[in-house]
Every structure is written in C-alpha cells, then in structure tokens.
OpenMM code with the backbone's topology and positions (N, CA, C; nanometers):
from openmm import Vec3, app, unit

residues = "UNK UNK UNK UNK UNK UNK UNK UNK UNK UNK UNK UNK UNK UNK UNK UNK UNK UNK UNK UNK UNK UNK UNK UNK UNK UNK UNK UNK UNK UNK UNK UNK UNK UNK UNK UNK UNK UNK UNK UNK UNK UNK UNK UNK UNK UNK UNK UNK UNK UNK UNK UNK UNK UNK UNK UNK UNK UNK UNK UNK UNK UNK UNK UNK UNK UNK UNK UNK UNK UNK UNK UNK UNK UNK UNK UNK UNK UNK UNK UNK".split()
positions = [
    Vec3(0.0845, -0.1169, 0.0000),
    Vec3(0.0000, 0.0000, 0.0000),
    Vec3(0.0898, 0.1242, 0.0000),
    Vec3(0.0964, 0.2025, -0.0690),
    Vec3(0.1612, 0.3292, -0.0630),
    Vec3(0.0633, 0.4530, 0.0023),
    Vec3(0.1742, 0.5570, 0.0765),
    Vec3(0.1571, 0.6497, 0.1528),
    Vec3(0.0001, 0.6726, 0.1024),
    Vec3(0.0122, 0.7352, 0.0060),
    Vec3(-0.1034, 0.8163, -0.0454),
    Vec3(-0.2491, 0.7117, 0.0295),
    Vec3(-0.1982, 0.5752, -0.0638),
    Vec3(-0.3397, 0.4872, -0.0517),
    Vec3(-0.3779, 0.4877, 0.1410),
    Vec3(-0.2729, 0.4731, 0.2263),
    Vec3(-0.2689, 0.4367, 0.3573),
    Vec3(-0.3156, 0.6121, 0.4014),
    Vec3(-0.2707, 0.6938, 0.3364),
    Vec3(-0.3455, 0.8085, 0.3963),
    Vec3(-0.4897, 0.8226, 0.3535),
    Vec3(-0.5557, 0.7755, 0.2582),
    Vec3(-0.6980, 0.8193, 0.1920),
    Vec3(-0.7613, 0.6779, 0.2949),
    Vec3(-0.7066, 0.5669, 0.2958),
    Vec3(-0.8153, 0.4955, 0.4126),
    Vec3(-0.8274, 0.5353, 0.5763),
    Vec3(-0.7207, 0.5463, 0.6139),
    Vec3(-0.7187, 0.6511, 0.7318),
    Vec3(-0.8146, 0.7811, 0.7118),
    Vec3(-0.8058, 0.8549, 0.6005),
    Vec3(-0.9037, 0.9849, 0.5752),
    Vec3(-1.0961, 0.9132, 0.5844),
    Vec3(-1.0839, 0.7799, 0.5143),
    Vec3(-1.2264, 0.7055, 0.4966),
    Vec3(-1.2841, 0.7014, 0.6377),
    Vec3(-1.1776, 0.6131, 0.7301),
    Vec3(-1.2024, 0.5487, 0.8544),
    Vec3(-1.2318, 0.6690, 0.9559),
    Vec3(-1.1936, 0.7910, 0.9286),
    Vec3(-1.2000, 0.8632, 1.0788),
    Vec3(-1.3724, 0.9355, 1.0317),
    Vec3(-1.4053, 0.9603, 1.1783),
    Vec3(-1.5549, 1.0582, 1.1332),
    Vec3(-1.5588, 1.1481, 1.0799),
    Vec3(-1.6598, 1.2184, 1.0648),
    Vec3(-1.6625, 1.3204, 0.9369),
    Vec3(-1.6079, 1.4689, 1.0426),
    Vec3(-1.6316, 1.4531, 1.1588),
    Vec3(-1.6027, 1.5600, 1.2287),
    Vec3(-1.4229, 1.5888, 1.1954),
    Vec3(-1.3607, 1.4750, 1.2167),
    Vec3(-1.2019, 1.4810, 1.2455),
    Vec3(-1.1770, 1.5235, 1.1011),
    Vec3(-1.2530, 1.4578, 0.9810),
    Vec3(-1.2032, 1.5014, 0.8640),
    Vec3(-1.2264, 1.6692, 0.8365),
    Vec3(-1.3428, 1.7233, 0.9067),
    Vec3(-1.2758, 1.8353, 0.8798),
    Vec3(-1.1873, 1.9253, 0.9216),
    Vec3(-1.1330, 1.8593, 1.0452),
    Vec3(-1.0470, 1.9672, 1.1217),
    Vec3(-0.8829, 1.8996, 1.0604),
    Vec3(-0.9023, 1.7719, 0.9843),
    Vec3(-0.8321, 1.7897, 0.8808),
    Vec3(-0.7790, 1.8704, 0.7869),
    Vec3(-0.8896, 1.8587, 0.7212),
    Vec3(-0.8996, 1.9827, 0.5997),
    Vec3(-0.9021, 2.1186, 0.6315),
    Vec3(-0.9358, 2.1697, 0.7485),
    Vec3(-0.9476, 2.3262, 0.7886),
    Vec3(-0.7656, 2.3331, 0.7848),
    Vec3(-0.6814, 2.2290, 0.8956),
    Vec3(-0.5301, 2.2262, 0.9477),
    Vec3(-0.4879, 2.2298, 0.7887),
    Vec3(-0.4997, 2.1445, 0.7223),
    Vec3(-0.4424, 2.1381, 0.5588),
    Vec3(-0.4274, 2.2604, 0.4780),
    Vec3(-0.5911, 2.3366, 0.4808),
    Vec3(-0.5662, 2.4252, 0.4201),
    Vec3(-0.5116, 2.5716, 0.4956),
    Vec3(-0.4849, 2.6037, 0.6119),
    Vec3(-0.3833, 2.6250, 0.7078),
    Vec3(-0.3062, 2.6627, 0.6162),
    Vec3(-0.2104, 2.5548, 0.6330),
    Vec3(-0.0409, 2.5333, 0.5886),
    Vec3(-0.0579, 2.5607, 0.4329),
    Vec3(-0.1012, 2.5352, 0.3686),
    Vec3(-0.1529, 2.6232, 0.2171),
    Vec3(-0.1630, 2.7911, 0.2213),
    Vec3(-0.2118, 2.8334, 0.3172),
    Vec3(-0.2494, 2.9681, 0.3186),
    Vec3(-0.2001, 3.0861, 0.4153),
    Vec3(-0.1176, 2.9908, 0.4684),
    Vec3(-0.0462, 3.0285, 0.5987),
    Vec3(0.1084, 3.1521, 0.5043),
    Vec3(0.1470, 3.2706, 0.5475),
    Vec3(0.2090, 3.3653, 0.5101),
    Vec3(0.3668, 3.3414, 0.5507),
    Vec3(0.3680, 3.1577, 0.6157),
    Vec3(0.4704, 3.1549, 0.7150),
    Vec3(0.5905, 3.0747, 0.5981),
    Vec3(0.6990, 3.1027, 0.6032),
    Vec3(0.7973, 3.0099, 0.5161),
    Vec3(0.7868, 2.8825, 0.5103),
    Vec3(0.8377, 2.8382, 0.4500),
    Vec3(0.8026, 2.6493, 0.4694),
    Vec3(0.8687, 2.6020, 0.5506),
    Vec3(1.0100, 2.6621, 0.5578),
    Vec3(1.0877, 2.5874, 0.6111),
    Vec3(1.1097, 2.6810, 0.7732),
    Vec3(1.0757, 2.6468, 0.8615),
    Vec3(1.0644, 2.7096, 1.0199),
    Vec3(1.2050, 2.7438, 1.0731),
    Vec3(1.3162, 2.7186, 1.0004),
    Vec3(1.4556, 2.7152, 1.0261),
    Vec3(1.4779, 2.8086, 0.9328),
    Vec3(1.5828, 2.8860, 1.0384),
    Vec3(1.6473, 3.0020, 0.9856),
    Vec3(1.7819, 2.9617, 0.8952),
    Vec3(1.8362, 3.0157, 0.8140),
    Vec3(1.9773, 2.9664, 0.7212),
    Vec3(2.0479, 3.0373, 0.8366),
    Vec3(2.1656, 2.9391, 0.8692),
    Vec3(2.2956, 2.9737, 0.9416),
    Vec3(2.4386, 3.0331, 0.8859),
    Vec3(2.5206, 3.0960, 0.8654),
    Vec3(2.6720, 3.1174, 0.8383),
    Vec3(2.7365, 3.0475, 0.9017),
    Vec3(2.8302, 3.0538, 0.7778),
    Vec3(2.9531, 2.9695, 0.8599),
    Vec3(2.9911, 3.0215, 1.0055),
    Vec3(3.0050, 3.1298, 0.9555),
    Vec3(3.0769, 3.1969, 1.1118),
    Vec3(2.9247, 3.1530, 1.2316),
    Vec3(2.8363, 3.1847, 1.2018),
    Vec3(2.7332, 3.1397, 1.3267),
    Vec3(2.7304, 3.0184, 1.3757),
    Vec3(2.7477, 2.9074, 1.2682),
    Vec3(2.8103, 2.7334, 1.2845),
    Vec3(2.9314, 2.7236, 1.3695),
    Vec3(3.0225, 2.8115, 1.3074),
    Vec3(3.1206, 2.7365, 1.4052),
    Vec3(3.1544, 2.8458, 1.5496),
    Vec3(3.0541, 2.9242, 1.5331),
    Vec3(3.0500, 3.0262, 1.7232),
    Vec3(2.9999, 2.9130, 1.7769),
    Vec3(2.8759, 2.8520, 1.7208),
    Vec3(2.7706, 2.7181, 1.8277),
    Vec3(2.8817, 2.6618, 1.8620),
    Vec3(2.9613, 2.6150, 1.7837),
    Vec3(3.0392, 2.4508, 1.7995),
    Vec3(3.1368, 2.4850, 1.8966),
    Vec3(3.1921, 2.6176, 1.8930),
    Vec3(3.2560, 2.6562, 2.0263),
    Vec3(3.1974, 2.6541, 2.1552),
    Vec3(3.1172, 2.7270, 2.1168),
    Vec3(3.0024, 2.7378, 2.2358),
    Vec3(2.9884, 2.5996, 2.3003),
    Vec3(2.9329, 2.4707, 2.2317),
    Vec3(2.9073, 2.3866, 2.2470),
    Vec3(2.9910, 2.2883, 2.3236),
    Vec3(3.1413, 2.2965, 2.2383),
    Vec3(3.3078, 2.2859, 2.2694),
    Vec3(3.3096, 2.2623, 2.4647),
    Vec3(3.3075, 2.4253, 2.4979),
    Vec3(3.2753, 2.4730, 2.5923),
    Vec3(3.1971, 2.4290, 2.6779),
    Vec3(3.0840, 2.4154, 2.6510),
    Vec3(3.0284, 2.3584, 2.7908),
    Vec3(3.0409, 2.2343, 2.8059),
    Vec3(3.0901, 2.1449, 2.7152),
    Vec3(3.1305, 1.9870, 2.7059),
    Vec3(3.2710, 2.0305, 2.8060),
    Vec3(3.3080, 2.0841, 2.7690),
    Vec3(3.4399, 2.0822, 2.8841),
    Vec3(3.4234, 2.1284, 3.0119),
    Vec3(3.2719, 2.1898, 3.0137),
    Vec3(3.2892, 2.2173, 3.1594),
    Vec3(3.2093, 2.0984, 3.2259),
    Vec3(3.1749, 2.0575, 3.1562),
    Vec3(3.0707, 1.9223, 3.2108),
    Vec3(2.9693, 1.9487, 3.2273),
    Vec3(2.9120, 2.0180, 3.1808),
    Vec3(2.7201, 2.0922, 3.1086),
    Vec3(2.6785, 2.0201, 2.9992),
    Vec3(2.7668, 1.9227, 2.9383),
    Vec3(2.7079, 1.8771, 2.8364),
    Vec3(2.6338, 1.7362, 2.9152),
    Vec3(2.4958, 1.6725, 2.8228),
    Vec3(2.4448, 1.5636, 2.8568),
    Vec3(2.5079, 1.4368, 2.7410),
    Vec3(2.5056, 1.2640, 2.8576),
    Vec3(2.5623, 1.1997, 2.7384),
    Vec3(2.4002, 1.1837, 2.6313),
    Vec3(2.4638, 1.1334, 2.5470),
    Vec3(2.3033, 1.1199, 2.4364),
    Vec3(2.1807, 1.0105, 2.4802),
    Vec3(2.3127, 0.9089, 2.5210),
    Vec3(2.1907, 0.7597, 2.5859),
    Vec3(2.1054, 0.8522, 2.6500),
    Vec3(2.1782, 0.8991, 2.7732),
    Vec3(2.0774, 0.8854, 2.8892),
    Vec3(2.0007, 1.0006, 2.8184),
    Vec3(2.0156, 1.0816, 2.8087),
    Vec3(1.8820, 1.2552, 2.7255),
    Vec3(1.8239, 1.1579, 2.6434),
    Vec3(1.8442, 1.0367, 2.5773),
    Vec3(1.7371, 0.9818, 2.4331),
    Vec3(1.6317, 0.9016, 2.5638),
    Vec3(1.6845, 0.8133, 2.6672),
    Vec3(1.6261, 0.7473, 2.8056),
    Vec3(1.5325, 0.8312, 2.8088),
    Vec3(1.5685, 1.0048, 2.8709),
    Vec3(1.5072, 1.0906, 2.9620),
    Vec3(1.3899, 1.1140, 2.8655),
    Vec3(1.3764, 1.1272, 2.7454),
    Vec3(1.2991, 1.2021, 2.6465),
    Vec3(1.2125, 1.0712, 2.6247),
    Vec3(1.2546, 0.9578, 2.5832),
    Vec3(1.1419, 0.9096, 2.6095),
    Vec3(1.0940, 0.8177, 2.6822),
    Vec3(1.1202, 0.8567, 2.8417),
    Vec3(0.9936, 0.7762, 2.9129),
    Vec3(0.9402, 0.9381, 2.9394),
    Vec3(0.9523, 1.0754, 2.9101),
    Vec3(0.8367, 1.1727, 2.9109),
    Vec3(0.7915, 1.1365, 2.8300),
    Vec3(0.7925, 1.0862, 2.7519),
    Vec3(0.6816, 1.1010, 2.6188),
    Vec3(0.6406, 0.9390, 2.6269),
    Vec3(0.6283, 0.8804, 2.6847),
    Vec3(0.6014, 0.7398, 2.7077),
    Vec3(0.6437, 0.6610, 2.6088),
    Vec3(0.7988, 0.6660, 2.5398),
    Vec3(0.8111, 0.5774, 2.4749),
    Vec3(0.8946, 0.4492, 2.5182),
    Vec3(0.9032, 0.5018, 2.6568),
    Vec3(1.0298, 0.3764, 2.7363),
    Vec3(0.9977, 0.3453, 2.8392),
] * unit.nanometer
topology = app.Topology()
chain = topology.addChain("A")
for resn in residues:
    res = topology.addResidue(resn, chain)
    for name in ("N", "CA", "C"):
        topology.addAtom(name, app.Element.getBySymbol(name[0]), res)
C-alpha cells in the first residue's frame, strides 16, 4: 500500500467531524504567510560560534551523554 493509498483509508475510517479539522489544518499550511521551512539559514561563522560554544560547555561538564537525554525524552513522552 503506498503512503497516499494508507493516507486516503485513514481519511475514509475517521468521522466526518475529524475530517474536517483535517482539511481546515491542511488548508492552514496552504495559506499560511509563514515560510516552509521554520529554520532560519545559518553562516559559517554562526556554525562554528555554536560549535565553540558547544566545545565549551562539554568541557565544563554541562554537556548531557546522548543515551541517557534519548532514556530521559522518552519515558516523558512514554516511549520507554
């Protein structure tokens, strides 16, 4: 089944109420004045201030390891 087909039976299956707050959210993001992309373009020079920055607090021991923050994130979100 491809996306499309698995999205139009999902669209069949839900009530007519959810489908329209579907279609209201859809046409939203169609009409919406907002860029597509929610991320700002970075410079080099702004890339590598972060990575200092970043550098930095890894050395002071402010940084988190990844396991445990991927652990922490998801049993909030109940995925663990």
């Amino acid at each position: 089944m491809s996306t499309l087909d698995a999205t139009v039976s999902m669209l069949e299956a839900m009530p007519e109420d959810a489908r329209i707050k579907v279609m209201e959210f859809t046409q939203k993001l169609f009409t919406s004045k907002k860029p597509a992309n929610p991320f700002v373009s970075a410079g080099q020079e702004q890339i590598f201030s972060d990575l200092a920055e970043s550098r930095q607090q890894i050395s002071e021991g402010k940084g988190l390891d990844m396991g445990n923050a991927l652990i922490k994130i998801g049993k909030q979100h109940g995925f663990v």
